[in-house]
N, CA, C and O atoms as a GROMACS GRO file, in nm:
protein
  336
    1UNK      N    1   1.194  -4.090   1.888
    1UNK     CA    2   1.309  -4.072   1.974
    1UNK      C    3   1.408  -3.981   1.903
    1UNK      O    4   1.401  -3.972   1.780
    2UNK      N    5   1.512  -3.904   1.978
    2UNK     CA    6   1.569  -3.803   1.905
    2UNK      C    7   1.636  -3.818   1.864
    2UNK      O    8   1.658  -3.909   1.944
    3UNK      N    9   1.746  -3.826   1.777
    3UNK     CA   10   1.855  -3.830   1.679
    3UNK      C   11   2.000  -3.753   1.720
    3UNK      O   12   2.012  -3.630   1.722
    4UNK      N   13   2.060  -3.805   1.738
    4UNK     CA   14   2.232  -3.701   1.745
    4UNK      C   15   2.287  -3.718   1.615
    4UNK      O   16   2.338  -3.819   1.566
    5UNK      N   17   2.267  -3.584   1.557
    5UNK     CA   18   2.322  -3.612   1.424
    5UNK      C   19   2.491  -3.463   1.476
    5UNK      O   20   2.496  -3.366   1.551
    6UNK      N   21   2.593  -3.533   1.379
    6UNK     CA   22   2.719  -3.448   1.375
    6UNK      C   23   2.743  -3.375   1.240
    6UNK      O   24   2.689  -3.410   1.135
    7UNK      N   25   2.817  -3.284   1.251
    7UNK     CA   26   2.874  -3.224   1.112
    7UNK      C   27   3.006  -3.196   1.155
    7UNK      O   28   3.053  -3.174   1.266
    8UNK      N   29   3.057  -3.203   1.039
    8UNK     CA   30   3.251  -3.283   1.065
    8UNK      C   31   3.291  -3.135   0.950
    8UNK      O   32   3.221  -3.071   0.871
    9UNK      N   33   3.419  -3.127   0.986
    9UNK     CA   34   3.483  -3.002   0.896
    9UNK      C   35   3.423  -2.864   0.845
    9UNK      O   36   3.417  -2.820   0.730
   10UNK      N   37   3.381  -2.811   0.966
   10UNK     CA   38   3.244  -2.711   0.929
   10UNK      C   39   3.407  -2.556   0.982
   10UNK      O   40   3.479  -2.543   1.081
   11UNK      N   41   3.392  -2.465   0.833
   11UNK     CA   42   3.489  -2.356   0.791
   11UNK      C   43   3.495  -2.294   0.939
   11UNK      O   44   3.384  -2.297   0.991
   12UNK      N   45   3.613  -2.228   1.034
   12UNK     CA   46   3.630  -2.169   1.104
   12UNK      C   47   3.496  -2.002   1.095
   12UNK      O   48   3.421  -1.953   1.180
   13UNK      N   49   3.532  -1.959   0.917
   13UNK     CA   50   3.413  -1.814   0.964
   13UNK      C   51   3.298  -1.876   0.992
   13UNK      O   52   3.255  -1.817   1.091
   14UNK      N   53   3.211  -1.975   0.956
   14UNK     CA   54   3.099  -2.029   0.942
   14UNK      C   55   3.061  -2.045   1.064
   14UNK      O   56   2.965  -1.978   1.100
   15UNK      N   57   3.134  -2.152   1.175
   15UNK     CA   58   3.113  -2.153   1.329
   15UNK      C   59   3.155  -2.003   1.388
   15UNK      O   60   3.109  -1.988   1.501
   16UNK      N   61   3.212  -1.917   1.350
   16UNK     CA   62   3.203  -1.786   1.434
   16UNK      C   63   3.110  -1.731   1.392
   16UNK      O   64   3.110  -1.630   1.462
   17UNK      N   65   3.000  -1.720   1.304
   17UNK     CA   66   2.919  -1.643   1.245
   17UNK      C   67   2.785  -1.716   1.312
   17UNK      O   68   2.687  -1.659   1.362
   18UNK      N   69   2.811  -1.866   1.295
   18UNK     CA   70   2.695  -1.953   1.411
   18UNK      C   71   2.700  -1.868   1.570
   18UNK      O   72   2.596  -1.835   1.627
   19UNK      N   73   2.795  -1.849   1.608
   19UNK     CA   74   2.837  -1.863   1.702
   19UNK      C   75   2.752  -1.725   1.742
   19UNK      O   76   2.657  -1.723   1.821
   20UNK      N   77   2.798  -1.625   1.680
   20UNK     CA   78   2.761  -1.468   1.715
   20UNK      C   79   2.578  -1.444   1.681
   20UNK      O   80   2.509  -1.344   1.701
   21UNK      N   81   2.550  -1.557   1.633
   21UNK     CA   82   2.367  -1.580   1.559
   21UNK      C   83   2.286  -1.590   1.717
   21UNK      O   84   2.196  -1.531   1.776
   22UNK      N   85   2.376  -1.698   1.739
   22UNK     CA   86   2.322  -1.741   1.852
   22UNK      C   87   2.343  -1.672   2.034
   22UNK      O   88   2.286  -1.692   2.141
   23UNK      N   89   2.469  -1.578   1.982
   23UNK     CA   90   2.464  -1.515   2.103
   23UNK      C   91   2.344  -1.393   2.130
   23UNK      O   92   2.311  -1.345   2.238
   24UNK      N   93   2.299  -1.365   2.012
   24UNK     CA   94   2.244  -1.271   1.934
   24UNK      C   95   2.066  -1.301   2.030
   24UNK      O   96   1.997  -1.223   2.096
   25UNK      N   97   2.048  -1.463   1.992
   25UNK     CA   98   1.934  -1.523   2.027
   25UNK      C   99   1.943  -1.580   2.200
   25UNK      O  100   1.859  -1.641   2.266
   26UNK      N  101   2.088  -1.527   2.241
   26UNK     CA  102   2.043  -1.591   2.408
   26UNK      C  103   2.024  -1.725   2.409
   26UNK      O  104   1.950  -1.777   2.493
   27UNK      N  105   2.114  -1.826   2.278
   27UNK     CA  106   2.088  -1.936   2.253
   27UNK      C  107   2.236  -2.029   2.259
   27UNK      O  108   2.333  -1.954   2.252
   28UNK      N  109   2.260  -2.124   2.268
   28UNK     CA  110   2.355  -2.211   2.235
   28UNK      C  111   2.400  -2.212   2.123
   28UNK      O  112   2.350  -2.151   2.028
   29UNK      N  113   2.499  -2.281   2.121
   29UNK     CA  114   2.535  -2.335   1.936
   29UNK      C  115   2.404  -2.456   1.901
   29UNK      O  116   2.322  -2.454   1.809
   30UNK      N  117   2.415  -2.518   1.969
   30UNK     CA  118   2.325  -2.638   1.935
   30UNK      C  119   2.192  -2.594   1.892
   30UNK      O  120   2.127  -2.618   1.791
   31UNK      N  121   2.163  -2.503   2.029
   31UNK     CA  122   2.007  -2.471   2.049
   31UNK      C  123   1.979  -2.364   1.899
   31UNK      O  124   1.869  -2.347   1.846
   32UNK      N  125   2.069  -2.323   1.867
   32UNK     CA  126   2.067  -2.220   1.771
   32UNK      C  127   2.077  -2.306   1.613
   32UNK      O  128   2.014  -2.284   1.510
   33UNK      N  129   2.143  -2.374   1.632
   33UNK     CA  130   2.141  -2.482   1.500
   33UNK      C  131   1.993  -2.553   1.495
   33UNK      O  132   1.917  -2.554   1.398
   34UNK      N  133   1.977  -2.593   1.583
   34UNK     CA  134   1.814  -2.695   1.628
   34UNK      C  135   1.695  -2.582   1.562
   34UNK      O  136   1.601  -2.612   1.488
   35UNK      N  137   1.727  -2.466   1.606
   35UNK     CA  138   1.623  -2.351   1.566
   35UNK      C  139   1.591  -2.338   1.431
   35UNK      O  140   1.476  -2.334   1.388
   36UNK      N  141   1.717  -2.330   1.348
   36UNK     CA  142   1.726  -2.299   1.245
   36UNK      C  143   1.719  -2.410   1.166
   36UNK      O  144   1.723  -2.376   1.048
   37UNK      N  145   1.710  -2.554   1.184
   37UNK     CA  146   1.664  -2.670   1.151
   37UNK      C  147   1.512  -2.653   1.089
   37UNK      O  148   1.468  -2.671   0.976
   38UNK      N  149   1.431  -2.594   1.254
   38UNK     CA  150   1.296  -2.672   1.286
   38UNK      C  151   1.269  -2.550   1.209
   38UNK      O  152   1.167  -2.581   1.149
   39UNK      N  153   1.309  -2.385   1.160
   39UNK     CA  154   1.256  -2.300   1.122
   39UNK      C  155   1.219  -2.318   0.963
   39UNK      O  156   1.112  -2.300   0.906
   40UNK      N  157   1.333  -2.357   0.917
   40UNK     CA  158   1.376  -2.418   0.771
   40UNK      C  159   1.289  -2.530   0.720
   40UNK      O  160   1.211  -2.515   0.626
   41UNK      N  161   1.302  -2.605   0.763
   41UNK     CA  162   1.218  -2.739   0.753
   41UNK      C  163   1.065  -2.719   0.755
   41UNK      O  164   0.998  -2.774   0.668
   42UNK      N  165   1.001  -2.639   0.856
   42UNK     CA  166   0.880  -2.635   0.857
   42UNK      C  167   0.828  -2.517   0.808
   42UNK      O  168   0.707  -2.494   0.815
   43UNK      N  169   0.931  -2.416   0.743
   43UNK     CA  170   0.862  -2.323   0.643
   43UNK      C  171   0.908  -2.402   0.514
   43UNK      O  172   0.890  -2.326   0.420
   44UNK      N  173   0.941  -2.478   0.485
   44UNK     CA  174   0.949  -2.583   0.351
   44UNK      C  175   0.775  -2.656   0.323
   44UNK      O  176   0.696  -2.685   0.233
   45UNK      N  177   0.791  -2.656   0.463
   45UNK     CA  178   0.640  -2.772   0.469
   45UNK      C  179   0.518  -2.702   0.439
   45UNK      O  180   0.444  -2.758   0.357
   46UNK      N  181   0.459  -2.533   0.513
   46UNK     CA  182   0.400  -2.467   0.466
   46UNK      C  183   0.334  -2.455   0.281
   46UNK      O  184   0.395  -2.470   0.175
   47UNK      N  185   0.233  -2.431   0.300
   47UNK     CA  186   0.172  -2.368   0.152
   47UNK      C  187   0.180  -2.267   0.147
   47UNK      O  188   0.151  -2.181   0.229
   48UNK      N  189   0.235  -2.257   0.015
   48UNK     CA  190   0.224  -2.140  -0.058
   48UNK      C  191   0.097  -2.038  -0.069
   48UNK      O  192  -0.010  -2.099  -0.073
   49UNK      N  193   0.089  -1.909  -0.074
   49UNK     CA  194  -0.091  -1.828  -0.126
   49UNK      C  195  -0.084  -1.903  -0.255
   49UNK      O  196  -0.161  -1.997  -0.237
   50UNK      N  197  -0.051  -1.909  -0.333
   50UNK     CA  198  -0.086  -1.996  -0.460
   50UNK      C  199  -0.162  -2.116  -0.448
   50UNK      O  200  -0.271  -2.131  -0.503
   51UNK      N  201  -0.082  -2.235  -0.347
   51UNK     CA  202  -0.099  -2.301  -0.338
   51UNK      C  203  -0.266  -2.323  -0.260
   51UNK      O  204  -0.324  -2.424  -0.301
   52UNK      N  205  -0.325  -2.259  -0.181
   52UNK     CA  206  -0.394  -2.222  -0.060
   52UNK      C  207  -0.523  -2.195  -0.184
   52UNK      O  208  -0.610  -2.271  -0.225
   53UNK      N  209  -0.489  -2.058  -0.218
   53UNK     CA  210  -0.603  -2.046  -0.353
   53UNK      C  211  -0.660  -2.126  -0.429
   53UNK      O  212  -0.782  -2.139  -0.435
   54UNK      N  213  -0.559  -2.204  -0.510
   54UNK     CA  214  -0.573  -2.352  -0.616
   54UNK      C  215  -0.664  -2.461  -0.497
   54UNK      O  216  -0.756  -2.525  -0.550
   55UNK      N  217  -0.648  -2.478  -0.379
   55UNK     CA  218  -0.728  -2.568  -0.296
   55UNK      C  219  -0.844  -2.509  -0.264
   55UNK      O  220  -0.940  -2.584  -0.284
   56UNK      N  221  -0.870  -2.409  -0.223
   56UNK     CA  222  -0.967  -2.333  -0.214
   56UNK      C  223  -1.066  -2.369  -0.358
   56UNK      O  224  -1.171  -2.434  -0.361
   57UNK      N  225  -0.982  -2.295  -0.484
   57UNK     CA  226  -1.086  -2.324  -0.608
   57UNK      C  227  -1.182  -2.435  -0.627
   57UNK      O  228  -1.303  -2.444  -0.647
   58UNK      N  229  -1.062  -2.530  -0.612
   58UNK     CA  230  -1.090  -2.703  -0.635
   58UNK      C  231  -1.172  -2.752  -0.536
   58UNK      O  232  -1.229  -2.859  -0.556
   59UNK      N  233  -1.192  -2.672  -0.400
   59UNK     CA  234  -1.333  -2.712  -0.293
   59UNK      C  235  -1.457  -2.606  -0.349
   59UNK      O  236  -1.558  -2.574  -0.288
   60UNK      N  237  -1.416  -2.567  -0.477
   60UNK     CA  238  -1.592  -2.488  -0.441
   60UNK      C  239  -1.605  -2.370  -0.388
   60UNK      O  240  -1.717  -2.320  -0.384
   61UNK      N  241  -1.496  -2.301  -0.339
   61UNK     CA  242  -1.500  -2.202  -0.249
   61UNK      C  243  -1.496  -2.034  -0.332
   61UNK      O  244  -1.374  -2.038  -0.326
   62UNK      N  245  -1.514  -1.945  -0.377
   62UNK     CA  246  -1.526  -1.873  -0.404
   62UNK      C  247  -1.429  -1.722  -0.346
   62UNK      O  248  -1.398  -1.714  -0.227
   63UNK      N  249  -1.395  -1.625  -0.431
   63UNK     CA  250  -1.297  -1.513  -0.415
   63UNK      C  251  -1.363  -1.398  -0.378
   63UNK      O  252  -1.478  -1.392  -0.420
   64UNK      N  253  -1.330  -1.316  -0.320
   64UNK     CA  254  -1.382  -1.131  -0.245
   64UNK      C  255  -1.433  -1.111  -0.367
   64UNK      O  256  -1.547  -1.066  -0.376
   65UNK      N  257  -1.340  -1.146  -0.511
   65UNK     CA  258  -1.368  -1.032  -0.632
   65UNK      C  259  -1.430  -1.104  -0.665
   65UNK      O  260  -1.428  -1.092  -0.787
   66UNK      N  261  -1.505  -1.196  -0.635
   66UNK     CA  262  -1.619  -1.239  -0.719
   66UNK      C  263  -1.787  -1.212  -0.626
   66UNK      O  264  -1.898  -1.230  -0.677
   67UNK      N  265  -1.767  -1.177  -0.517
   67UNK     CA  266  -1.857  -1.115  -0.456
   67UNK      C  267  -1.983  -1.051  -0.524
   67UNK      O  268  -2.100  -1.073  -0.496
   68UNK      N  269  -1.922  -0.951  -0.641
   68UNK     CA  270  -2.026  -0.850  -0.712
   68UNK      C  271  -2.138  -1.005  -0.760
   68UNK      O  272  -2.258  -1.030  -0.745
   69UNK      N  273  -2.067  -1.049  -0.798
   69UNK     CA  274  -2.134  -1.182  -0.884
   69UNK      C  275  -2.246  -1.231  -0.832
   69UNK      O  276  -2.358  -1.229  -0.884
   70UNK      N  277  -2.203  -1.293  -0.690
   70UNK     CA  278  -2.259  -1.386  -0.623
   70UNK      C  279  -2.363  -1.312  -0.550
   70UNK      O  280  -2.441  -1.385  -0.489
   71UNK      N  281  -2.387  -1.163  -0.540
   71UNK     CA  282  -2.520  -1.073  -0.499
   71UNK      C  283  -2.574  -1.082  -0.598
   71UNK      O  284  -2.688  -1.126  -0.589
   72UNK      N  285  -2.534  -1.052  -0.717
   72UNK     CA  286  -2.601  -0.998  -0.845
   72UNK      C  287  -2.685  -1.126  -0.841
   72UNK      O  288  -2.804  -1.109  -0.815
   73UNK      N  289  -2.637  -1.273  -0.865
   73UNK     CA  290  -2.701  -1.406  -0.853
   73UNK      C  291  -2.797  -1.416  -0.791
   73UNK      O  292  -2.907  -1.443  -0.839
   74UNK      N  293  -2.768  -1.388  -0.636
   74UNK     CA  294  -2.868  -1.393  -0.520
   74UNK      C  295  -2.989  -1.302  -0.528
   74UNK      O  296  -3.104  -1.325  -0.491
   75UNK      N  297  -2.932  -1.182  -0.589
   75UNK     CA  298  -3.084  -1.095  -0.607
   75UNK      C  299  -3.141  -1.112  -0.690
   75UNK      O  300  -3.259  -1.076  -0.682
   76UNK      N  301  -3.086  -1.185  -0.838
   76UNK     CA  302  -3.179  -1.177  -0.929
   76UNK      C  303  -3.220  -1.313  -0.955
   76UNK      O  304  -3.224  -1.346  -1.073
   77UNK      N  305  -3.257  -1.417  -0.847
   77UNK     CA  306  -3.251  -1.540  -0.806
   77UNK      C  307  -3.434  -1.575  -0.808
   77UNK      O  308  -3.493  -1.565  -0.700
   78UNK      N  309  -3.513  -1.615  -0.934
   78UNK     CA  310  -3.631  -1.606  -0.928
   78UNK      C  311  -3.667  -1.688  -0.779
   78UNK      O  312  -3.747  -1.616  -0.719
   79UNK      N  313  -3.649  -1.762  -0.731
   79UNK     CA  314  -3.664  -1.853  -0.613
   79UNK      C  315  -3.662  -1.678  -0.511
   79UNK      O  316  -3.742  -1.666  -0.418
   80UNK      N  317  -3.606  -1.611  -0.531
   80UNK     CA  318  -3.567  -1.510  -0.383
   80UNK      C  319  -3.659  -1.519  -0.333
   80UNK      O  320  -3.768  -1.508  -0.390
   81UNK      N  321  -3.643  -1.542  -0.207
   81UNK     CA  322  -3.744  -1.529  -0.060
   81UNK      C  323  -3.832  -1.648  -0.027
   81UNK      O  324  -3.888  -1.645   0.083
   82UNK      N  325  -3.850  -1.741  -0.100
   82UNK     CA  326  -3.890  -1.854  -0.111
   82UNK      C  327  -3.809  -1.942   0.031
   82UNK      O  328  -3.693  -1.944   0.073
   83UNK      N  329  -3.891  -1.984   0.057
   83UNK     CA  330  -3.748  -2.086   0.209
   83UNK      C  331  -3.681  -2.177   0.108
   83UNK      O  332  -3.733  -2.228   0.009
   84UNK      N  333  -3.545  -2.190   0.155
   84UNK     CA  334  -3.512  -2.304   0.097
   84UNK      C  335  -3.465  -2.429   0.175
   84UNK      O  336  -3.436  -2.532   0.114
   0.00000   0.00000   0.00000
């Protein structure tokens, strides 16, 4: 269920600078605050490429630049052509 949350003593430039963000976006004050909530928050939540890579490693998964490798392996693979 949704939440009404307030903010109390917020600087006169700060709400005109909200204010002009959101006229900007064809948005409300609210709707424009809400935006910039859900934008903030859920690029917090996102992974990092660092992060994405390191999970990748740790499943086993292998890199482009290691490609040369993994032919070189495959061709010189005494089993080659054998079904597996």
């Amino acid at each position: 269920m949704p939440v009404d949350l307030s903010i109390k003593r917020v600087p006169d430039v700060l709400v005109e600078r909200l204010r002009k963000r959101a006229a900007m976006n064809h948005r409300s004050l609210q709707g424009e605050l809400l935006a910039m909530l859900e934008e903030h928050v859920i690029q917090n939540d996102r992974l990092t490429l660092e992060q994405v890579i390191e999970l990748n490693r740790a499943a086993g998964f292998r890199t482009p630049s290691e490609s040369v490798e993994m032919i070189r392996e495959d061709r010189d693979d005494p089993r080659r052509g054998e079904p597996r």
